[in-house]
N, C-alpha and C positions, 0 to 999 in steps of 0.2 A: 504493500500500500504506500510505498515510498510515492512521492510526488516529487519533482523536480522542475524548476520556473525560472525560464533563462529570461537573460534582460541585458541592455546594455548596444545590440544590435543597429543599425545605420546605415547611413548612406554617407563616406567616407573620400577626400580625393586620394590619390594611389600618394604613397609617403605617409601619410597621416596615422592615426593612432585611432583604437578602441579599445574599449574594454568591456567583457564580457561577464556575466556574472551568474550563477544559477546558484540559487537555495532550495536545499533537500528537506522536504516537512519530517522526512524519517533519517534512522539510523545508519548510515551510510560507510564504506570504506572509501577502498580506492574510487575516485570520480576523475571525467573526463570531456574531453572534447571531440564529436567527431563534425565532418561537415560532408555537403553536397553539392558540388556546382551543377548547374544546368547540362545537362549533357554529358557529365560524369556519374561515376558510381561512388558512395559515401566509401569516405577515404580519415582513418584516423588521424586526428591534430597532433593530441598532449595528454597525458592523462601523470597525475597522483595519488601516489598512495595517501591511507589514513594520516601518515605521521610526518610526511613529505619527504621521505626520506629517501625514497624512491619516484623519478620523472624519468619520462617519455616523451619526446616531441619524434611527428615526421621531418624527414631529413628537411625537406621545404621551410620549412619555419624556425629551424635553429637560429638562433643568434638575432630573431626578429620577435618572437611570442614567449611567454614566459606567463608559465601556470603555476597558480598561489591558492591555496587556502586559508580560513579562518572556520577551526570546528566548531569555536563557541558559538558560531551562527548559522554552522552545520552551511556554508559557502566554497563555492571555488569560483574561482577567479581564471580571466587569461586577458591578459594584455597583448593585444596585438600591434604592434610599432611597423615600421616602412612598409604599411599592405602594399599590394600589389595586387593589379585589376584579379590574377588568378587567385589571388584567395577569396575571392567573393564566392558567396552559397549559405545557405543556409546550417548554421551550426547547431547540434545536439547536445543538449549536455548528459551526459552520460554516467550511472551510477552502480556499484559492487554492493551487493548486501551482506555478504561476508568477505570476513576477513584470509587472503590468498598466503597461501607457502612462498608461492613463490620469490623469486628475486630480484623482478622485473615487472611492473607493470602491464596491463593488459593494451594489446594494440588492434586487438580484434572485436568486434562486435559481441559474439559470441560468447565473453569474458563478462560482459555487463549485462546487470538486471536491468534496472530503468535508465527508461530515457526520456526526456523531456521532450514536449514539443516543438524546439526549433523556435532560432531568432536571425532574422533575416542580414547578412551582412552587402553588403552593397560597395562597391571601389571603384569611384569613375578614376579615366583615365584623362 
């Protein structure tokens, strides 16, 4: 019954900055970002673990997006700096209800329980 409520989404020029946000009404681990462009297939961002100790960005967005949380608001965050017309689509915020073995964050759909409805990102050029 997790719910997840992105926000933050825009219409952006290419260079410019957003920032995205989604609040989980439930108990949450690792959460994430995926997105969809138009004429693509949904392709993963960023994702965090619970204690952020463990990040994941796709190679596309290194050294440009940077994913943050705040648990006491049960929030994640992703700042997006120098867009680029291709990052535009629609972004999902994405959430684990348990907590993983693993050592690595998840980059696959498959890996997350909920997803939020999407917040529209937008990049003129």
């Amino acid at each position: 019954q997790v719910q997840l409520v992105e926000s933050g989404g825009g219409l952006v020029p290419a260079g410019g900055s957003l920032r995205l946000s989604c609040a989980a009404s439930g108990r949450t681990f690792s959460m994430g970002w995926f997105r969809q462009a138009i004429g693509k297939e949904r392709e993963f961002v960023a994702a965090i673990s619970w204690s952020g100790g463990s990040i994941g960005y796709v190679d596309s967005v290194k050294g440009r997006f940077t994913i943050s949380r705040e648990n006491a608001k049960n929030t994640v965050y992703l700042q997006m700096n120098s867009l680029k017309p291709e990052d535009a689509g629609v972004y999902y915020c994405v959430a684990d209800s348990s907590l993983s073995t693993a050592t690595a964050v998840g980059t696959t759909a498959g890996e997350y329980d909920y997803w939020g409805q999407g917040t529209q990102v937008t990049v003129s050029s």
